[in-house]
N, C-alpha and C positions, 0 to 999 in steps of 0.2 A: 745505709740510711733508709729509715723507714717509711717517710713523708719528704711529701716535697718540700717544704718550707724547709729541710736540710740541707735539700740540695743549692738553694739558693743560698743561706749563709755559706754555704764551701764557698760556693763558683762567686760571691761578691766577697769575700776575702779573699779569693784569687787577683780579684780587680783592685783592693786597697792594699795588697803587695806589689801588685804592679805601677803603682804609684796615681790612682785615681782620686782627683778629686772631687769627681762629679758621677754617681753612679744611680743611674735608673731602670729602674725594678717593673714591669709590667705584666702583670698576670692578667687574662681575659678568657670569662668564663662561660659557654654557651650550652649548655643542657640540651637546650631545642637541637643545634645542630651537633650535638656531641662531640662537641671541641672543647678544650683547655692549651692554653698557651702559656707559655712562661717565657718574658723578653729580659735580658738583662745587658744593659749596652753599656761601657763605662770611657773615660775618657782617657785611663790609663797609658800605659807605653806601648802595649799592643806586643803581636806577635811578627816572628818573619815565618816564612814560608817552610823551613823546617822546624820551628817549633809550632806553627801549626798543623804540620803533618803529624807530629809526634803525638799532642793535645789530646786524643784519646785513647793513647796504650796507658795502659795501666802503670806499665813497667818505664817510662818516661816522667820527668820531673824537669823542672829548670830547678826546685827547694834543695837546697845542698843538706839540712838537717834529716827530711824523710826519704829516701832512694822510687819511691812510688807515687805516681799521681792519681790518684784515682776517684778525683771528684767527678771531672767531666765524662771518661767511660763508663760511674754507676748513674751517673743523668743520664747518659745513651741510654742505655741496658732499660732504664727503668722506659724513658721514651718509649722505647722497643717493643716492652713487654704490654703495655697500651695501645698497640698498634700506632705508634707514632714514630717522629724521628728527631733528630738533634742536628741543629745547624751551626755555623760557627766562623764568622767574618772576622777577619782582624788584620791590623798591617800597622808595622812598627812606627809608631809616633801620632799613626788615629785610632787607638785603643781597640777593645772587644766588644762585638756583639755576641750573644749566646741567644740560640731561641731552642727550645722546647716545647714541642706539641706532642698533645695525647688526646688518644679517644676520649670522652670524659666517660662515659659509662664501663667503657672496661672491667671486667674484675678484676684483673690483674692492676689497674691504677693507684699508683699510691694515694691517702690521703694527704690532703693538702696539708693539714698542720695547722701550726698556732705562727700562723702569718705576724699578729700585732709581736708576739715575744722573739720573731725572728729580727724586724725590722727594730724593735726595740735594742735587741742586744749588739745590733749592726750600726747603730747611732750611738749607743754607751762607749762602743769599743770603739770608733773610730768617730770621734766629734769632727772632728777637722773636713771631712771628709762630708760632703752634699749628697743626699738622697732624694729623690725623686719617688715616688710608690704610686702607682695607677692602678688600679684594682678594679676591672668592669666584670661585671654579670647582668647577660642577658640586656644589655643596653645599657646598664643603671651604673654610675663611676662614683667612686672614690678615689681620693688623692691625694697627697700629702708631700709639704716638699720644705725639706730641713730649710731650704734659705731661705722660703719665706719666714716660718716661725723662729730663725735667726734675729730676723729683722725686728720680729716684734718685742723678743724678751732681752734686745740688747745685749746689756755685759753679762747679762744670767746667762751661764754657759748650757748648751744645748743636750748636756749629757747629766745636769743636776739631777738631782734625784727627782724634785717636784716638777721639772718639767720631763722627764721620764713617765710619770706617774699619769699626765697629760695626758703627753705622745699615745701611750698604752689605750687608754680610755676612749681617745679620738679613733683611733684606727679599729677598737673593738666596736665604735658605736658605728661607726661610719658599713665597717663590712656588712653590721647586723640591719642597717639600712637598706642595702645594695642586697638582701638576700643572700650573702653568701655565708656557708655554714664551714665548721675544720672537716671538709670533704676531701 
């Protein structure tokens, strides 16, 4: 994976297999103090104690179709290579948190990516499912949260094309607001 905005679509379809309903997304971006953060906490089924010891071998999986897991040890790796580290709280039946920090200046830092088509594609594929996106740089937020805009388009289902089309445009205009760039 190239960009982070990858690494969060793996590690949040890790969460909507684990049967989350409610998954929120937190990226927090500091230039000044050379920090990025990436939070991703879900309400899923969570881990026990040996599957989160497992959780970052590569060569571990609970997926019975692919024999390898290897979202959460190339998030570490890429963590790593930023001078940063990867965290990872979870306990069976209070779901996952996942955090992610990195230097932001690093060269070694991945670019962030195309955040709105990550979160886009994360609501397409999975409507049923609540997201939450908090997006801060340098003070300034963005946020976005499936059940309010539920609330407002009613029976138009939340993965329609035109309210897709929305969603897309909101989260483009909202970043480009907040200063934040596909860094």
């Amino acid at each position: 994976m190239l960009e982070l905005s990858m690494h969060i679509l793996d590690i949040v379809e890790n969460s909507t297999r684990a049967g989350a309903g409610l998954v929120k997304i937190k990226i927090t971006e500091d230039p000044d103090r050379d920090s990025l953060s990436i939070e991703i906490d879900d309400d899923g089924a969570g881990m026990d104690d040996g599957t989160l010891r497992g959780a970052l071998d590569p060569f571990f999986t609970t997926k019975q179709v692919r024999r390898v897991g290897l979202g959460l040890p190339m998030l570490q790796q890429a963590a790593r290579q930023a001078d940063g580290h990867l965290e990872i709280v979870s306990k069976p039946g209070d779901g996952t948190r996942v955090k992610a920090q990195f230097r932001y200046g690093h060269i070694d830092r991945q670019p962030l990516g195309d955040i709105a088509g990550t979160m886009v594609s994360l609501i397409t594929s999975n409507p049923d499912v609540d997201f939450v996106y908090r997006h801060e740089n340098r003070g300034r937020v963005y946020a976005l949260d499936t059940r309010d805009i539920k609330k407002e388009i009613g029976d138009v289902p939340v993965d329609h094309p035109e309210i897709i089309k929305l969603i897309r445009e909101d989260i483009e205009k909202g970043l480009k607001e907040i200063g934040t760039k596909k860094s």
